[in-house]
C-alpha positions, 0 to 999 in steps of 0.5 A: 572808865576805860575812854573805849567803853564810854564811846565805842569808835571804830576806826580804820587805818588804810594801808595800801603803800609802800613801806615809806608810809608805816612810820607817818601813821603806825604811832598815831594808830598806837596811841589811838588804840588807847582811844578807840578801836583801830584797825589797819586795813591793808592787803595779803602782800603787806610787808614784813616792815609793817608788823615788825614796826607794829610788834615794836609797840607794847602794849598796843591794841592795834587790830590788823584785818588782811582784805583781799581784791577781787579774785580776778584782779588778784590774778592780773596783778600777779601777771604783772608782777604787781606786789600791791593791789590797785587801789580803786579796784581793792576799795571798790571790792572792800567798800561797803564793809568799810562803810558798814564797820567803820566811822571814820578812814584815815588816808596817808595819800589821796585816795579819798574820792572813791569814799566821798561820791561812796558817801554821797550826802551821808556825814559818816564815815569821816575821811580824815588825812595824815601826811606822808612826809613833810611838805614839800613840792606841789604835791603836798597841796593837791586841790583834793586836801579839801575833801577830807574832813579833818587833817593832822598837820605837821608845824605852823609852815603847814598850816599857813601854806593850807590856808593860803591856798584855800586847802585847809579843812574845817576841823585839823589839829597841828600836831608836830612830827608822829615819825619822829615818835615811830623811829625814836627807838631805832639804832642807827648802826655805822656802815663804815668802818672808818672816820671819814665824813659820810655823804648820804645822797638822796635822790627823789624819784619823780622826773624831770626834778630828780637829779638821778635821771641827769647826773645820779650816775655821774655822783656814783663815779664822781664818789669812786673814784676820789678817797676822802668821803664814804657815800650812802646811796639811799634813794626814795623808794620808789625810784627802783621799783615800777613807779619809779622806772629805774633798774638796779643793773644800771648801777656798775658792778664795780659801784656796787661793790665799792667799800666806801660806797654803801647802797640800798634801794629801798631796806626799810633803812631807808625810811626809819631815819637810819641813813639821815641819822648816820650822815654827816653831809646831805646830797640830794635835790627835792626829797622833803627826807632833808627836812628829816636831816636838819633838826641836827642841822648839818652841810646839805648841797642840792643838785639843780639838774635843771637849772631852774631859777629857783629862788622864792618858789615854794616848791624848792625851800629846801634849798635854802637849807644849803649850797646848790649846785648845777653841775657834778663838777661843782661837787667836789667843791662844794664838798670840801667848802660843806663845813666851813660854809655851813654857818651861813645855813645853819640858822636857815635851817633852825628856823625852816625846822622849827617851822616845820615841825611842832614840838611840845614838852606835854605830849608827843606829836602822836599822843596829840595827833590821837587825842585830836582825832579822838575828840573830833570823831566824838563830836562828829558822831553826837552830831 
């Protein structure tokens, strides 16, 4: 019997972000429609990136539901340039269809609470939480992980640290790394038309721990003017947009038309694994995509703008996985030692890796993820 027709679950998938999210949940969404009946609520500006991902996917029952904000909302976000809806007035507009069509949400941020005082005593819908990205800095252990009624964690590091800090939910499912499952079938084709080593630099956007606001442009005119390394410039996405408050016409135009220097600030190669795939150097400071570079453990150096005694603080574990330096004049040294120091972080980034990250030979991390949530809402909905 088709598991659809034995127990009719709807489930909602909401997307309302920036492309960085697709590849942390489409696969998931996939696999539980084999499950369920999933639909993608999201937006009438969502991305070409999201359907082309989700036409990738065949077969796939995936349903996709375009749902507007309030018309006078609408209209103030198009005087503003605004490209996605504000959240709370786009759930507040589409709040009880949700609640009427739907046993459970799934969130890949915090946006939950509008749901919860929605819900009020009520069981369903069931929140439920998949992570945007590897954990990393303090926002991946927000106070309001407790609210969701069931999380999709990544490896036993996530786990631990949720427990320890009281945050983890009654009912969640380790599962590994659904990302890797979403991009597994791209093709990362070279930039470059020579052999020399590829630095990818990969700033984050949020102040005052990114290294861009201090030192980003001093690593641009440090890469052009020297001949021995090509440079991808692919920082998070969102640090050339509103959120992140950086304008592409501070970047020099003769930076940006540099052979040896390739910049995009914000393709969806950004976010598919292409540019951590093609590199052979990592330069960055506290984006979790390092996390997305070691499983082929290779030379990273961190960028320490602050000069923060960063040592056992949870928030900077990534630096662990390499050199770090404060200064753009410690660059270039620690570029020409990258190789033949990297023995001493390979083994530390094989262990964070694998503490990170599930891996099973029965399923991928998708499949578990589904299946998962699958057997909890079934549960949750008998209750």
């Amino acid at each position: 019997m088709n598991p659809k027709e034995e127990k009719h679950i709807r489930i909602a998938f909401l997307y309302l972000d920036e492309i960085h999210h697709v590849n942390h949940f489409i696969s998931i969404a996939v696999e539980l429609s084999k499950l369920a009946e999933v639909t993608v609520l999201t937006h009438p500006n969502c991305q070409d990136y999201f359907f082309e991902s989700l036409r990738a996917f065949k077969p796939h029952e995936v349903r996709v539901e375009i749902r507007k904000t309030s018309a006078f909302r609408a209209f103030t976000d198009r005087l503003k340039n605004r490209v996605l809806p504000r959240k709370g007035f786009w759930i507040k507009k589409n709040l009880n269809y949700i609640f009427q069509n739907f046993d459970a949400v799934i969130f890949t941020d915090y946006f939950q609470r509008y749901f919860l005082e929605a819900r009020g005593n009520k069981k369903m819908p069931k929140l439920l939480k998949i992570p945007h990205g590897p954990p990393g800095r303090h926002y991946s252990y927000r106070e309001d992980q407790r609210e969701f009624d069931f999380q999709v964690l990544l490896g036993p590091f996530h786990e631990d640290q949720l427990l320890k800090k009281h945050l983890l939910a009654e009912h969640y499912a380790v599962v590994g790394y659904p990302k890797f499952d979403a991009v597994k079938t791209k093709v990362a084709k070279p930039v470059f038309d020579n052999n020399k080593p590829v630095v990818l630099y990969n700033p984050h956007f949020s102040p005052p721990q990114s290294s861009w606001h201090k030192e980003g442009l001093k690593v641009l005119e440090f890469f052009y003017i020297q001949n021995d390394f090509n440079l991808i410039f692919a920082p998070h996405v969102n640090l050339f947009t509103t959120k992140g408050g950086e304008s592409s016409g501070t970047i020099p135009a003769y930076i940006l038309e540099a052979e040896h220097i390739h910049i995009d600030l914000g393709s969806e190669k950004c976010v598919d694994m292409t540019y951590t795939t093609l590199a052979d150097i990592y330069v960055g400071d506290v984006s979790s995509q390092v996390y997305e570079f070691i499983p082929e453990t290779r030379p990273c150096i961190f960028i320490n703008s602050e000069g923060i005694d960063y040592k056992d603080q949870l928030e900077y574990r990534f630096w662990r996985c390499g050199q770090v330096i404060e200064k753009i004049e410690e660059l270039k040294g620690a570029l020409n030692q990258a190789f033949i120091l990297f023995e001493e972080f390979k083994s530390e980034q094989q262990e964070i890796d694998a503490e990170n990250f599930l891996r099973s030979s029965d399923q991928s991390a998708s499949e578990k993820a589904a299946n998962a949530i699958y057997d909890y809402l079934c549960i949750s909905i008998e209750e």
